[in-house]
N, CA, C and O atoms as CSV, one atom per row, in Angstrom:
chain,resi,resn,atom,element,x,y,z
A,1,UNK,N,N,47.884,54.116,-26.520
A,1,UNK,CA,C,46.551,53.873,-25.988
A,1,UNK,C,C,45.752,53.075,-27.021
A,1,UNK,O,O,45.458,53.611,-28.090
A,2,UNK,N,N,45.356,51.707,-26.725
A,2,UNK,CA,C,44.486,51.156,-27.592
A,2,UNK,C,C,42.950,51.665,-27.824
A,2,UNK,O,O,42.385,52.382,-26.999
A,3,UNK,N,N,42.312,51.204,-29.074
A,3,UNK,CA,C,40.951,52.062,-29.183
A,3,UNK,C,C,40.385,50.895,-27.908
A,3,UNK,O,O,40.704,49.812,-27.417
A,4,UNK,N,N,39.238,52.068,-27.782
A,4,UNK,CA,C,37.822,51.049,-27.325
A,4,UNK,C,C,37.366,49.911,-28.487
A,4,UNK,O,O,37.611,49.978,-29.692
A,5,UNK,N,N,36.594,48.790,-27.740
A,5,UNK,CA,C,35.385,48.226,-28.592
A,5,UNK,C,C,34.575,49.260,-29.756
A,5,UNK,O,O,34.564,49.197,-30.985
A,6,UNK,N,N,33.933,50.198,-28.831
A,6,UNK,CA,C,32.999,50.916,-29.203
A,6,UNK,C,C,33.816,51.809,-30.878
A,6,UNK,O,O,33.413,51.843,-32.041
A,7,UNK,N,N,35.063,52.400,-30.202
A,7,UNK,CA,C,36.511,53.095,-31.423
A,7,UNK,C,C,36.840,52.044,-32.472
A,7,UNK,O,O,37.412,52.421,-33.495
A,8,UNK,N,N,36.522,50.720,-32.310
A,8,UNK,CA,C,37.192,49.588,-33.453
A,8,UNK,C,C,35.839,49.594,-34.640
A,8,UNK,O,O,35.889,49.549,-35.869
A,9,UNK,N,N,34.471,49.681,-33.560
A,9,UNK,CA,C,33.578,49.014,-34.258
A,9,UNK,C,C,33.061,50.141,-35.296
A,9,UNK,O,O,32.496,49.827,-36.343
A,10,UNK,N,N,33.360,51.798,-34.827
A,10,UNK,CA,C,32.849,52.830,-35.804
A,10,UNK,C,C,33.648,52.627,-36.770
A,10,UNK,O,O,33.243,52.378,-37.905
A,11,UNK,N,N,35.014,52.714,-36.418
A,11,UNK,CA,C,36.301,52.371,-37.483
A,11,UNK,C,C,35.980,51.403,-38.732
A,11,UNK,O,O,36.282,51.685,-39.892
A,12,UNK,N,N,35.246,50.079,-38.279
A,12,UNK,CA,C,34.970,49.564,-39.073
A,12,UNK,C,C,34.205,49.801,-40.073
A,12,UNK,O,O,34.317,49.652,-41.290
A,13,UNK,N,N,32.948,50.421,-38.983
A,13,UNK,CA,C,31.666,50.772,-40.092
A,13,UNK,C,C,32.352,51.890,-41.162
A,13,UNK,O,O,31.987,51.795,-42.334
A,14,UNK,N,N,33.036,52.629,-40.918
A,14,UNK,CA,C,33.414,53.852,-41.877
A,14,UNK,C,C,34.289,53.320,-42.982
A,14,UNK,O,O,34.359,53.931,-44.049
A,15,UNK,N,N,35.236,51.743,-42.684
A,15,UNK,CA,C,35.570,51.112,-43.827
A,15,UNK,C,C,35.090,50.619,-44.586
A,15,UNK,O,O,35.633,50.373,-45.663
A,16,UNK,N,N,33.312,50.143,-44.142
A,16,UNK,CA,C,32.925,49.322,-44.815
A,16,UNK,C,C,31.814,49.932,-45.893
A,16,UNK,O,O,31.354,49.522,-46.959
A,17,UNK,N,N,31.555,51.504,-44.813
A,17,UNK,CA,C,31.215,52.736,-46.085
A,17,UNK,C,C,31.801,52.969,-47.096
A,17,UNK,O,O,31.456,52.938,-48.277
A,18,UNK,N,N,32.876,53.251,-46.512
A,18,UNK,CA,C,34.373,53.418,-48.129
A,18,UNK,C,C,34.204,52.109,-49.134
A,18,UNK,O,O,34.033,52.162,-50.352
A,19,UNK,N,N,34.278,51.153,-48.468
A,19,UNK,CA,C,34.401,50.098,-49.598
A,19,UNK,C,C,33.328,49.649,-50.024
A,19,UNK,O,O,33.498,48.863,-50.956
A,20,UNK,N,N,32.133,49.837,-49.697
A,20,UNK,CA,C,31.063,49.876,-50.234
A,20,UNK,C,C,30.527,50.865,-51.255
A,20,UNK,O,O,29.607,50.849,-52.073
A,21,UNK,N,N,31.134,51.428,-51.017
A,21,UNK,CA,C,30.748,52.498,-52.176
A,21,UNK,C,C,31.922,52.563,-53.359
A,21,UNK,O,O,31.701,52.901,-54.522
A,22,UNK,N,N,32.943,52.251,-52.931
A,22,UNK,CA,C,33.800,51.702,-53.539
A,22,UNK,C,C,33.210,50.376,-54.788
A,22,UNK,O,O,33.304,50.602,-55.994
A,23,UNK,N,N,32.792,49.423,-54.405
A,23,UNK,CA,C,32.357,48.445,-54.978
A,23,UNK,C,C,31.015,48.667,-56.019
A,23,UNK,O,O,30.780,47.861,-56.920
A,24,UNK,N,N,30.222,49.802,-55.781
A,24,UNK,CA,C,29.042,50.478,-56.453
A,24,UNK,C,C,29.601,50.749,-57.888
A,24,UNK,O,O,28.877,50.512,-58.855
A,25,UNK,N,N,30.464,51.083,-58.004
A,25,UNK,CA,C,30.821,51.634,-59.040
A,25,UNK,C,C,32.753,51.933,-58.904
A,25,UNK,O,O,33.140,53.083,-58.696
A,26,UNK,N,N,33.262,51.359,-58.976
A,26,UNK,CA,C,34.863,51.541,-58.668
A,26,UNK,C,C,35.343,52.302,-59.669
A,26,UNK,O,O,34.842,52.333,-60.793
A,27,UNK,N,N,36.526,53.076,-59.238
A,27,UNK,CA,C,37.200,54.019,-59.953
A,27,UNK,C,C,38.223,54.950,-59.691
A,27,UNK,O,O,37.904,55.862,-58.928
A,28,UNK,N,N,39.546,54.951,-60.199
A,28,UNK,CA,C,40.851,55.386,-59.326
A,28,UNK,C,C,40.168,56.580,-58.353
A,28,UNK,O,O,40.673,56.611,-57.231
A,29,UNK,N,N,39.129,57.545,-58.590
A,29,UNK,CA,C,39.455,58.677,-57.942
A,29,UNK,C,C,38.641,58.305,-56.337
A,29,UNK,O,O,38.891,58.887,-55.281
A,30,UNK,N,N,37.583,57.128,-56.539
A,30,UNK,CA,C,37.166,56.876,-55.067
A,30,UNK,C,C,38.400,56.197,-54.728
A,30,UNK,O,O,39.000,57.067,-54.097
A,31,UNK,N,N,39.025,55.340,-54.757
A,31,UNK,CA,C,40.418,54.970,-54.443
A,31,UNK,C,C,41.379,55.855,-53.620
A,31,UNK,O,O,41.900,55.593,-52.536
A,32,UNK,N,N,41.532,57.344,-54.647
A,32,UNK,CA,C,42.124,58.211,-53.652
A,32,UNK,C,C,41.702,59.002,-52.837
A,32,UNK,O,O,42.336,59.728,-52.071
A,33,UNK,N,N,40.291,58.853,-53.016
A,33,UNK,CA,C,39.643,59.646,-51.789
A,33,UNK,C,C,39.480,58.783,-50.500
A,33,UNK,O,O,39.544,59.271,-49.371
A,34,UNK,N,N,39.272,57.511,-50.748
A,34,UNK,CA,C,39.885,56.473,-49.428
A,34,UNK,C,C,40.921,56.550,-48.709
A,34,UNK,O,O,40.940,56.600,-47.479
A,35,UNK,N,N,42.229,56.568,-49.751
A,35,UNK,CA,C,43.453,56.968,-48.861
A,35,UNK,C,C,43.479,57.767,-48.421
A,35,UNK,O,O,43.925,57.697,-47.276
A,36,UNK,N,N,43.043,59.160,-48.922
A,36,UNK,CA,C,42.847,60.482,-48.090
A,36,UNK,C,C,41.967,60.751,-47.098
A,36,UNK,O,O,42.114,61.760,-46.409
A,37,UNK,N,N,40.872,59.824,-46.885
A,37,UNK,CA,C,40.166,59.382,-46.014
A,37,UNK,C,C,41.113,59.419,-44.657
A,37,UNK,O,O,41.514,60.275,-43.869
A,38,UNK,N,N,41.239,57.944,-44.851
A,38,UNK,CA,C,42.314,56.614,-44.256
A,38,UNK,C,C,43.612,57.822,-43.605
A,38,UNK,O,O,43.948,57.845,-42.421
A,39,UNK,N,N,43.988,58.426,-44.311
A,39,UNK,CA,C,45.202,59.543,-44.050
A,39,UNK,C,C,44.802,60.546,-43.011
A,39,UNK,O,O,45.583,61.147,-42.274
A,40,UNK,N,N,43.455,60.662,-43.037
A,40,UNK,CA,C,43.053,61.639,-42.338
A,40,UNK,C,C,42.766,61.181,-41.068
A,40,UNK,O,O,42.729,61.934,-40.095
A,41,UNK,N,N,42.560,59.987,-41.015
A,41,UNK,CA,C,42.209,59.341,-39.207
A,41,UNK,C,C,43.125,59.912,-38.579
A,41,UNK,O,O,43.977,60.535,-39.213
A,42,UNK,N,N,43.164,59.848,-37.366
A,42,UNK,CA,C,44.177,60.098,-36.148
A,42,UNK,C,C,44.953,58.156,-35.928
A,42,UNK,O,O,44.468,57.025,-35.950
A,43,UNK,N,N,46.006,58.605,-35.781
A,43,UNK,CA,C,47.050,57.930,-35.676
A,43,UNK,C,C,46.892,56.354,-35.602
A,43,UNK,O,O,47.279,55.439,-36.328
A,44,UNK,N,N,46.014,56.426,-34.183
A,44,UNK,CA,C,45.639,55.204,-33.507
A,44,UNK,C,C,44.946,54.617,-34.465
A,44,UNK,O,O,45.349,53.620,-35.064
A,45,UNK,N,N,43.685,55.280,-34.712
A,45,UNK,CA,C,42.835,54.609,-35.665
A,45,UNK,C,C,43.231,54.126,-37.081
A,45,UNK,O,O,42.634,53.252,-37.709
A,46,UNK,N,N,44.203,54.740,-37.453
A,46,UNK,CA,C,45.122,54.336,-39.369
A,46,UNK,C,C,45.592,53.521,-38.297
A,46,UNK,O,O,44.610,53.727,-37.585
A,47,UNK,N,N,46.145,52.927,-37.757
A,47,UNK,CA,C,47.240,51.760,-36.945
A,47,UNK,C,C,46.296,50.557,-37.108
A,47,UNK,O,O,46.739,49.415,-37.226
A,48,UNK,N,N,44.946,50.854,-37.110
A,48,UNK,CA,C,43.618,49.926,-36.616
A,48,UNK,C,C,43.246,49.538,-38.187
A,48,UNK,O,O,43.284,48.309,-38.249
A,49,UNK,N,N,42.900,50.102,-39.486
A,49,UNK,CA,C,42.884,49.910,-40.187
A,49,UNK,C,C,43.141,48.425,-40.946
A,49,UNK,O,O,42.231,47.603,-41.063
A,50,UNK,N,N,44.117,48.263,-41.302
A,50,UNK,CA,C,44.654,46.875,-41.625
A,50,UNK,C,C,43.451,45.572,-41.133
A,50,UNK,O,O,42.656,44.928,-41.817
A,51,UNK,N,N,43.847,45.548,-39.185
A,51,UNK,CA,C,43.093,44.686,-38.951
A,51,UNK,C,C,41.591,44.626,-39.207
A,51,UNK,O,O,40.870,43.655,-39.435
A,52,UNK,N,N,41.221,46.354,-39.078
A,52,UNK,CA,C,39.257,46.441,-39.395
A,52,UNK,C,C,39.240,45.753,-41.112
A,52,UNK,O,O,38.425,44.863,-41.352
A,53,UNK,N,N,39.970,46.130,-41.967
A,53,UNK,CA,C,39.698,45.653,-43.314
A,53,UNK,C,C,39.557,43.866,-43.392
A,53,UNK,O,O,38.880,43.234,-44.204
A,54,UNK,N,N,40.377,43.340,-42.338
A,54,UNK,CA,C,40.855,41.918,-42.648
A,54,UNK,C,C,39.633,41.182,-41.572
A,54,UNK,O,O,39.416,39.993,-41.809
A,55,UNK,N,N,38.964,41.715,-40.605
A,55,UNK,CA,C,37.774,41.830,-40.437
A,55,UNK,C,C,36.593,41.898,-41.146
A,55,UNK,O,O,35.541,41.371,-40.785
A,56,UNK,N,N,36.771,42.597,-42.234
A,56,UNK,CA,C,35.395,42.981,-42.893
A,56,UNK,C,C,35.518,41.956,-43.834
A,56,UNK,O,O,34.529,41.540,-44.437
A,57,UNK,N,N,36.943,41.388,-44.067
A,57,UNK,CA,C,36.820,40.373,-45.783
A,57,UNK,C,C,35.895,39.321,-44.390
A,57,UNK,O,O,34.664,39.356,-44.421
A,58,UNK,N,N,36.509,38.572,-43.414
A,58,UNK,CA,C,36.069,37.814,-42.965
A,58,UNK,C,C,34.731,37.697,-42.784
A,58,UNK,O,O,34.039,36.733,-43.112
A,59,UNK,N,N,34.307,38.904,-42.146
A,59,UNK,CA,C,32.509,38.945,-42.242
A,59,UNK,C,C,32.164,38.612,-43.278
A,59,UNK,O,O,31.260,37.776,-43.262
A,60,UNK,N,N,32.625,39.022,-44.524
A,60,UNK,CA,C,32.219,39.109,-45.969
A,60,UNK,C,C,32.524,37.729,-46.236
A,60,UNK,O,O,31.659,37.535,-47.091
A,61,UNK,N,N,33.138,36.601,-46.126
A,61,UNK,CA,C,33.160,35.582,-46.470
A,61,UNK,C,C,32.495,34.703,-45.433
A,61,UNK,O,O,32.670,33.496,-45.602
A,62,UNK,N,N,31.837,35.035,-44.493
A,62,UNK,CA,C,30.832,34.152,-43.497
A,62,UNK,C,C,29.946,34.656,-43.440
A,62,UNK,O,O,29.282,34.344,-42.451
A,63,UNK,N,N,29.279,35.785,-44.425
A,63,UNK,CA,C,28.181,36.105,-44.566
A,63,UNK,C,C,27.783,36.443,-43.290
A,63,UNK,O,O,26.951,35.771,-42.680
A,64,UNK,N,N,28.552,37.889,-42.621
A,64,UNK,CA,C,27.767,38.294,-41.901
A,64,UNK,C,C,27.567,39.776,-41.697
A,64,UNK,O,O,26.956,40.427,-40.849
A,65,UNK,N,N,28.160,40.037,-42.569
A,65,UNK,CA,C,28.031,41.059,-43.236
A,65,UNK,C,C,27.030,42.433,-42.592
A,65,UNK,O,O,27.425,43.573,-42.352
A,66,UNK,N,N,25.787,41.929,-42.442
A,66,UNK,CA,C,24.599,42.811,-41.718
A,66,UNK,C,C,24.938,43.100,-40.533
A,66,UNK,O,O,24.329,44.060,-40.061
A,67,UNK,N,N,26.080,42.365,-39.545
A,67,UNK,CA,C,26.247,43.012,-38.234
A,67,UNK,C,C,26.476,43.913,-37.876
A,67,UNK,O,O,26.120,44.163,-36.725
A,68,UNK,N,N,27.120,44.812,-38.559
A,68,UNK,CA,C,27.950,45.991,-38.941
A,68,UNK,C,C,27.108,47.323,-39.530
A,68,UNK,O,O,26.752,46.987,-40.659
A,69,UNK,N,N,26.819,48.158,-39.362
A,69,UNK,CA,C,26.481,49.464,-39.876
A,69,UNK,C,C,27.548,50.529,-40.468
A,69,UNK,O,O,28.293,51.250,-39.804
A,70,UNK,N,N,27.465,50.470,-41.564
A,70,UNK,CA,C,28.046,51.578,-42.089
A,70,UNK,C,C,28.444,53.146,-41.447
A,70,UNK,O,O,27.437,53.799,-41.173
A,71,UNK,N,N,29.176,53.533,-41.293
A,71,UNK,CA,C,29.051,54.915,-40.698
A,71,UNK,C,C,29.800,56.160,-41.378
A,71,UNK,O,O,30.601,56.280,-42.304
A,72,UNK,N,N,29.278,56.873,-40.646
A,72,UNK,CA,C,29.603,58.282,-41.309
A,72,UNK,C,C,29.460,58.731,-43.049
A,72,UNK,O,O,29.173,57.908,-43.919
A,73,UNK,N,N,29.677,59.933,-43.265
A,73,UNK,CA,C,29.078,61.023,-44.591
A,73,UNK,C,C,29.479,59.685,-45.832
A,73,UNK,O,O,30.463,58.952,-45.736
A,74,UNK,N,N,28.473,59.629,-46.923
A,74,UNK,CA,C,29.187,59.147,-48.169
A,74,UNK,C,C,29.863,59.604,-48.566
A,74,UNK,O,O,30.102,60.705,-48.071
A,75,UNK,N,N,30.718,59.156,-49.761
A,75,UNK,CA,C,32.027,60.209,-50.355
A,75,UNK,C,C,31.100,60.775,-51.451
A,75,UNK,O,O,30.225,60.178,-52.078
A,76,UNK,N,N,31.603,62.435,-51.564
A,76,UNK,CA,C,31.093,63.389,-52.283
A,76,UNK,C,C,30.818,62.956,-53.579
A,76,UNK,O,O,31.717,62.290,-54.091
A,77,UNK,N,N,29.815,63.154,-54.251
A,77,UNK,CA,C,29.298,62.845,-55.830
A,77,UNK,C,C,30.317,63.521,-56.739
A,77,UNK,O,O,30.424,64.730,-56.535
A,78,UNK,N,N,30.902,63.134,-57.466
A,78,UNK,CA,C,31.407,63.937,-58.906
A,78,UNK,C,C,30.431,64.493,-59.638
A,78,UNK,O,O,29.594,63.679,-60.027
A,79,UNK,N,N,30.240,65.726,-59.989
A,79,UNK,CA,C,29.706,65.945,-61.191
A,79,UNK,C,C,30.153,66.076,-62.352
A,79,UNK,O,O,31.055,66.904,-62.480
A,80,UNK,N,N,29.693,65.328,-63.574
A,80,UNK,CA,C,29.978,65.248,-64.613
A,80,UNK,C,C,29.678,66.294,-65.508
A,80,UNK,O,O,28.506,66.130,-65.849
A,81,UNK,N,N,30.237,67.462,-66.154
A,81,UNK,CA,C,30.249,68.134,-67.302
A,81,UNK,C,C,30.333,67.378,-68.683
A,81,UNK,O,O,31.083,66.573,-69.236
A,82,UNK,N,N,29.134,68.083,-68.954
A,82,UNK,CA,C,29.205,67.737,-70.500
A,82,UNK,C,C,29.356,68.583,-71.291
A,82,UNK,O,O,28.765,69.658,-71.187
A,83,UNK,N,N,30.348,68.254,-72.474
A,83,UNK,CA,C,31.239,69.161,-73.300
A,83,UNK,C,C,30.312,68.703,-74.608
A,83,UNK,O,O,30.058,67.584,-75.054
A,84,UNK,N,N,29.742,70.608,-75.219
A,84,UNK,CA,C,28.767,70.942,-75.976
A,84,UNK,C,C,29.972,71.164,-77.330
A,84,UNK,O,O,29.589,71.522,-78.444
């Protein structure tokens, strides 16, 4: 069963959350919380992946970037301990 329009375009926004926040500050452990993200979709939607990413470079290189809304929770803050 292919997604909807409506199933491609959240898909997207939730990649472009990940990699946006990704890009804020990069660092292996947002990395693996993407894949575990990404791992966690249902089937159809990880199948969809690939093309939503190769989508988003394209927006991103025709500057259009704003069409798109981000979606769903940010990835959880680390807190940092400091050793006294």
């Amino acid at each position: 069963m292919a997604l909807s329009e409506d199933d491609e375009r959240r898909v997207e926004g939730e990649l472009l959350r990940m990699t946006t926040e990704l890009r804020d500050r990069p660092s292996q452990e947002k990395e693996d919380r993407i894949g575990v993200e990404i791992g966690l979709l249902p089937e159809e939607e990880r199948a969809f992946v690939p093309t939503a990413l190769l989508r988003l470079l394209v927006r991103d290189r025709e500057g259009r970037m704003d069409e798109l809304e981000p979606q769903g929770e940010p990835l959880p803050r680390r807190r940092f301990r400091h050793f006294r």
